[in-house]
C-alpha positions as CSV (number, residue, x, y, z in Angstrom):
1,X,125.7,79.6,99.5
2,X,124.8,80.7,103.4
3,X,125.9,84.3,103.9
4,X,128.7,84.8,105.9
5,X,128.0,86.9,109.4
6,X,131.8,88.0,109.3
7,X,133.3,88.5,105.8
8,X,133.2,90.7,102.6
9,X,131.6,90.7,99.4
10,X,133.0,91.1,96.1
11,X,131.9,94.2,94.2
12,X,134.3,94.1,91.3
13,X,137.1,91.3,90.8
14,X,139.3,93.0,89.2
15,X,141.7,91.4,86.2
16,X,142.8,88.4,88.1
17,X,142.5,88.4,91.9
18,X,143.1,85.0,94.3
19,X,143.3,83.7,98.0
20,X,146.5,82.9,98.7
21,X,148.6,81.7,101.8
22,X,152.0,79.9,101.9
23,X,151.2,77.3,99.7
24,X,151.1,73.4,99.8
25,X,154.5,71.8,100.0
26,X,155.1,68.6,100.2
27,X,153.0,67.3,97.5
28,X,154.9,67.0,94.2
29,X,155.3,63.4,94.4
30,X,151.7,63.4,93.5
31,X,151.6,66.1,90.7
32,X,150.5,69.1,93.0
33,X,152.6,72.5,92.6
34,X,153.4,74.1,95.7
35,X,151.2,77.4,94.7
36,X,151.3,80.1,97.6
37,X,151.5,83.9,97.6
38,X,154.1,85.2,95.0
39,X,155.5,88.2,96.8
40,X,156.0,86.3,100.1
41,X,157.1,88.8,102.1
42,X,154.3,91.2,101.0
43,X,151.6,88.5,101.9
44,X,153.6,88.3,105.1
45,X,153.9,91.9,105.8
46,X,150.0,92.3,105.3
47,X,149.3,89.4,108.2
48,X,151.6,91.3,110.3
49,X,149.7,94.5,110.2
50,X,146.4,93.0,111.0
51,X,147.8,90.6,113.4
52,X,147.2,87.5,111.7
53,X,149.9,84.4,111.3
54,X,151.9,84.4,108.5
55,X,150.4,81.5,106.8
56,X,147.0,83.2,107.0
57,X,145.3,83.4,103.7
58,X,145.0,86.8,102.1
59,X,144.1,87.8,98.4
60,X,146.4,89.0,95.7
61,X,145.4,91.3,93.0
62,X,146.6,91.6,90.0
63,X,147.4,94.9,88.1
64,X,143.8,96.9,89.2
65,X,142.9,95.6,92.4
66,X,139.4,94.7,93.4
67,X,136.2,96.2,95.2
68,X,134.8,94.6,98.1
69,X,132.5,95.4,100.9
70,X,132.3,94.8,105.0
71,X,129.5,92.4,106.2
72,X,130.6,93.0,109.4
73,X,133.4,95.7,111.4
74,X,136.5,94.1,110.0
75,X,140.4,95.4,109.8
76,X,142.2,95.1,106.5
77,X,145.5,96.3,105.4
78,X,147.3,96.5,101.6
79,X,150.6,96.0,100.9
80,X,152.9,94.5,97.5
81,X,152.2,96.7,94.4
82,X,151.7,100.2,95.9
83,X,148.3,101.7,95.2
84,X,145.3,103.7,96.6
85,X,142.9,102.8,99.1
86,X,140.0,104.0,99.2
87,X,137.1,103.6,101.9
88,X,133.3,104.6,101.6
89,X,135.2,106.9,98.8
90,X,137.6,108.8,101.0
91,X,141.4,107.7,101.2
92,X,143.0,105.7,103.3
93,X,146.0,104.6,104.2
94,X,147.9,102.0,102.1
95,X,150.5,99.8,104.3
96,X,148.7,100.0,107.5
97,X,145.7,98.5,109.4
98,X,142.3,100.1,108.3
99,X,139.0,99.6,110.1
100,X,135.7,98.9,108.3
101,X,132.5,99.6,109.3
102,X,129.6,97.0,108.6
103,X,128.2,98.2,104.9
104,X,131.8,99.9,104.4
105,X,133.1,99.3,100.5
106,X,136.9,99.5,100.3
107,X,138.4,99.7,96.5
108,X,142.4,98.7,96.3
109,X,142.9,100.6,93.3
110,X,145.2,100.0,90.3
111,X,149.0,99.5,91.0
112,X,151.4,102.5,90.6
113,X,154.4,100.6,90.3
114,X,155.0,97.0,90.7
115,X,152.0,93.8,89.5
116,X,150.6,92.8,92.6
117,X,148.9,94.0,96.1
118,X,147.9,92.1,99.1
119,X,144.8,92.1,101.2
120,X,144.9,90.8,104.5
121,X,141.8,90.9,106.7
122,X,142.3,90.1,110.6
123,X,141.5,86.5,111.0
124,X,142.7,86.0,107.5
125,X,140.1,84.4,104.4
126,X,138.6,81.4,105.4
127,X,138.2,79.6,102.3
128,X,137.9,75.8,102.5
129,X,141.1,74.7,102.5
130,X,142.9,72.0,100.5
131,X,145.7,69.1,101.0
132,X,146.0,72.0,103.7
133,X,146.3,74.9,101.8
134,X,143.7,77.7,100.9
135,X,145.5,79.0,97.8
136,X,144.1,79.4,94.7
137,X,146.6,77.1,92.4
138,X,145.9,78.3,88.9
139,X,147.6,75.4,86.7
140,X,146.0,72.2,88.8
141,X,142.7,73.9,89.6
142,X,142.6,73.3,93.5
143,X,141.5,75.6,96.0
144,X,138.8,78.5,95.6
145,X,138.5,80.2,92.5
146,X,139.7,83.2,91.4
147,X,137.1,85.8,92.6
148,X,134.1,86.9,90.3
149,X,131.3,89.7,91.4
150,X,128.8,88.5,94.2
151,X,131.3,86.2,95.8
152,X,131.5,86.1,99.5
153,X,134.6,85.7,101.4
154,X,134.2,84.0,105.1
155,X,136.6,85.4,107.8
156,X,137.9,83.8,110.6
157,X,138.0,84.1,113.9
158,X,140.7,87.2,114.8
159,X,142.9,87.1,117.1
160,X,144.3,89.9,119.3
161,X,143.7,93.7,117.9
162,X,146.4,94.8,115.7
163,X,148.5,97.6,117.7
164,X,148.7,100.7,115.5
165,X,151.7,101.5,114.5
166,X,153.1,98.2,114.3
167,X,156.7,97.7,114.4
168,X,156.6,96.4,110.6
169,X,159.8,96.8,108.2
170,X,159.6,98.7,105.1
171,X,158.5,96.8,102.2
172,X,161.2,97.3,99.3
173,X,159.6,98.8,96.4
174,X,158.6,97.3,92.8
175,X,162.1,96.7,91.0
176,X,163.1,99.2,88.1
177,X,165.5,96.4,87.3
178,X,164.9,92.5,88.3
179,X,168.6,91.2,89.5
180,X,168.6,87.3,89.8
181,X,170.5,85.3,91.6
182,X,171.3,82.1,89.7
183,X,173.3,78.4,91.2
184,X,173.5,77.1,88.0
185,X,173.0,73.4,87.2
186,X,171.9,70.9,86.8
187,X,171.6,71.0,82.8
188,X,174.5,74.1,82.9
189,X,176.3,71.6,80.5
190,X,173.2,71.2,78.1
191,X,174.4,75.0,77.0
192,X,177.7,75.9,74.8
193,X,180.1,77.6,77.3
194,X,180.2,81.1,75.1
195,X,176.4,80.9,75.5
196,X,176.3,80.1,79.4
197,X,179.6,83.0,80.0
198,X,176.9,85.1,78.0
199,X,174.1,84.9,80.4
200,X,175.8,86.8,82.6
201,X,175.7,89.8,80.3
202,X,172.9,89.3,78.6
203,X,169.7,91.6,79.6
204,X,166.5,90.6,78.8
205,X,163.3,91.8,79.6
206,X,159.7,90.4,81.0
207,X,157.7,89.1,78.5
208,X,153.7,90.2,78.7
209,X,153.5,86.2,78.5
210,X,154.3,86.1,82.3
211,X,152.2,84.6,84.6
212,X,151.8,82.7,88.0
213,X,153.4,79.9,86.7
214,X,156.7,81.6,84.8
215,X,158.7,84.9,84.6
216,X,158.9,84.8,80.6
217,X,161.8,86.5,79.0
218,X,162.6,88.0,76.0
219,X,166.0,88.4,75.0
220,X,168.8,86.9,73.1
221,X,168.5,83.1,73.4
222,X,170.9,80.6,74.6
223,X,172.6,77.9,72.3
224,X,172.4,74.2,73.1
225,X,175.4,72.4,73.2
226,X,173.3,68.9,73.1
227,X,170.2,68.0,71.0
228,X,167.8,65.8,72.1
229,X,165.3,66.0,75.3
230,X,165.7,65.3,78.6
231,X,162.7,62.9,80.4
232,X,161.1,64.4,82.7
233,X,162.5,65.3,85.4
234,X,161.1,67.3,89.0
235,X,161.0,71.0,88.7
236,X,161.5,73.5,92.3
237,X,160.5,77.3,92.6
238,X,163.3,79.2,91.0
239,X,164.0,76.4,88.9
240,X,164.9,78.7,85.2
241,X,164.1,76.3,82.1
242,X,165.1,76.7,78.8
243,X,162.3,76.0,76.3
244,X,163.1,75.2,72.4
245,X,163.6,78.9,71.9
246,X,166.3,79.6,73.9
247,X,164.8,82.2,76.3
248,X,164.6,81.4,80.2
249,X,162.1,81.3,82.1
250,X,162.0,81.7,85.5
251,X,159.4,79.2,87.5
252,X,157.0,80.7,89.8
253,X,154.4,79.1,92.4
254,X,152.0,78.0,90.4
255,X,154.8,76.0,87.9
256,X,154.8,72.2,86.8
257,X,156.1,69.7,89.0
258,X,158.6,68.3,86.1
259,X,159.0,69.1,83.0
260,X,161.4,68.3,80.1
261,X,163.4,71.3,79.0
262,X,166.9,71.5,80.8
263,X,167.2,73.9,83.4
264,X,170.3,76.1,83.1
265,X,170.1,77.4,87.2
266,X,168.2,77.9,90.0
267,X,167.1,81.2,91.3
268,X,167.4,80.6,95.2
269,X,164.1,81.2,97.3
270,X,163.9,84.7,98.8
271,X,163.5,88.5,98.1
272,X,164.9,88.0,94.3
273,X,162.2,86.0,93.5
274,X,159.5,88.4,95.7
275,X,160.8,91.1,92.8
276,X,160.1,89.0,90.3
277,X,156.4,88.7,91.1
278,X,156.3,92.9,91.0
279,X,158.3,92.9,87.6
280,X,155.9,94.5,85.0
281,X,156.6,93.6,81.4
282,X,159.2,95.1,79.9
283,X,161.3,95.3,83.1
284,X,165.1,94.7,82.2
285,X,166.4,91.5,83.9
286,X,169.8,90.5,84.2
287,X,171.2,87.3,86.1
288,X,174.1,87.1,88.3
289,X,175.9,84.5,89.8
290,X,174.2,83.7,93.4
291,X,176.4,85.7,96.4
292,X,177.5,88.2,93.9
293,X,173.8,89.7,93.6
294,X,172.7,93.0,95.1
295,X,169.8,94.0,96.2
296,X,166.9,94.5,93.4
297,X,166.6,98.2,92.1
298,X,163.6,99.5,92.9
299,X,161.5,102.1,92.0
C-alpha cells in the first residue's frame, strides 16, 4: 500500500475501532444494511468542529479508544463517549478542534462514561468508498475494515479552517438510564395484552451481548399470544424484535435487512436511539410509548 502524504497511522486499534459516515440507504432490497455512525449526532458534531460535511467519514472507537499518528499537520477533534486526549503526551482538549503537527501521536483514551468516541479529521477519512458509503458494515463485510496496527488512513482534501470556538451545541451526555420511545406494531398482536401493558413497566437492562447490530436486553420476557413463525419479513433501524426468549432487542445500524421474529415496536430514528449506542451493559432501560418519552438521563 502507497503511503499516504496527508493521513495518520494506526499505532494501537484499540478493542474495536471503524470508519464510519452516514451509512448506505437505499440498499435493502438487495440485502445491504444501512450501517452508518451509531451516535449520529456525535459523528455529526465531530464534522462540525473541524469543518467537515456531515456525511464525512470519521472513526468510532469502541470502549478504549485508539492511538494514531500525524503524517502530515492535520486538525482532529473527539466527541461521543467522553474521554481524554492526549497529544505528543500532554492533554488536550476533548470536544474541540486540535491541531497536529507532522510526527504528532494523539491517543483518545478509554471512555469515562458512555461506549463510544468519535474522531473526525478535517477533510474527513478517505477510505474507498462503497455502494457510496465509506462505513465499515460489520454483519455484510463491506467497506474498510476495522483498523489493526500499521494501517494508514488517507485524508481528504479540507475545506475551509475550522473557526475556534465554533458555535457547536452541547453534546448530551452518556445515559444513566436508556428511555425508548416505542410505536408499536406491527406484530403488537403477536404478544398477550397483560404481556404488551407490561412492557411499559418492565425495566430491563443492556446485555454485554450488545453490539452494532442490536441493543440486547435482559429482563423479564414477553409472552406470545401466537405460536408459529412469521416469514421473513424487512427489518428498519429501531425496529425491536422479539427472539424465542422473549427479550427485545433493539436493531441498530449494522442489523439484518429482515428477519423472522415479530417485532413488538419501533423505536423512532433520533436522539433515543443516539443513547442507545452510549448505553454500557447493565444500563437500566425502560420503554415508553413514543410522544410520552423524555429526554434520556444522562450521566
Amino acid at each position: 500500500m502507497n503511503r499516504p502524504v496527508n493521513g495518520l497511522e494506526v499505532l494501537r486499534p484499540g478493542a474495536l475501532t471503524t470508519v464510519q459516515d452516514l451509512g448506505r440507504p437505499g440498499y435493502a432490497h438487495l440485502g445491504v444494511p444501512r450501517s452508518g455512525a451509531l451516535d449520529t449526532g456525535a459523528h455529526r458534531l465531530a464534522n462540525r468542529l473541524v469543518g467537515n460535511p456531515p456525511q464525512a467519514a470519521t472513526l468510532e472507537t469502541t470502549l478504549d479508544g485508539v492511538r494514531l499518528r500525524a503524517l502530515a499537520p492535520v486538525v482532529i477533534a473527539v466527541t461521543g463517549a467522553p474521554c481524554a486526549v492526549r497529544a505528543c503526551g500532554h492533554p488536550v482538549a476533548w470536544g474541540a478542534p486540535v491541531r497536529l503537527r507532522a510526527g504528532a501521536e494523539v491517543d483518545i483514551g478509554r471512555a469515562e462514561s458512555g461506549l463510544r468516541s468519535y474522531v473526525a479529521v478535517r477533510g474527513g477519512f478517505a477510505a474507498e468508498p462503497v455502494l457510496g458509503s465509506r462505513s465499515t458494515d460489520l454483519l455484510s463485510g463491506l467497506g474498510p475494515a476495522a483498523l489493526s496496527a500499521g494501517a494508514l488512513l488517507p485524508v481528504g482534501a479540507p475545506g475551509p479552517d475550522p473557526v475556534d470556538g465554533v458555535d457547536a451545541p452541547a453534546a448530551p451526555g452518556p445515559p444513566t438510564e436508556l428511555v425508548l420511545p416505542l410505536r408499536p406494531g406491527p406484530r403488537a398482536h403477536w404478544f398477550t395484552p397483560a404481556s404488551t401493558a407490561g412492557l411499559w413497566r418492565a425495566h430491563y437492562r443492556v446485555s454485554a451481548a450488545s453490539n452494532r447490530i442490536g441493543l440486547r436486553t435482559e429482563g423479564p420476557p414477553l409472552t406470545r399470544a401466537r405460536t408459529g413463525e412469521l416469514p421473513s419479513e424487512g427489518m428498519v433501524l429501531g425496529a425491536v424484535q422479539v427472539p424465542p426468549d422473549g427479550r427485545p432487542v433493539v436493531f441498530l445500524a449494522d442489523h439484518p435487512v429482515t428477519g423472522g421474529y415479530p417485532v413488538i415496536g419501533v423505536v423512532p430514528r433520533g436522539p433515543a436511539l443516539d443513547a442507545a449506542a452510549q448505553a454500557r451493559p447493565g444500563t437500566v432501560v425502560r420503554f415508553v410509548a413514543a410522544g410520552a418519552a423524555g429526554r434520556p438521563r444522562a450521566g
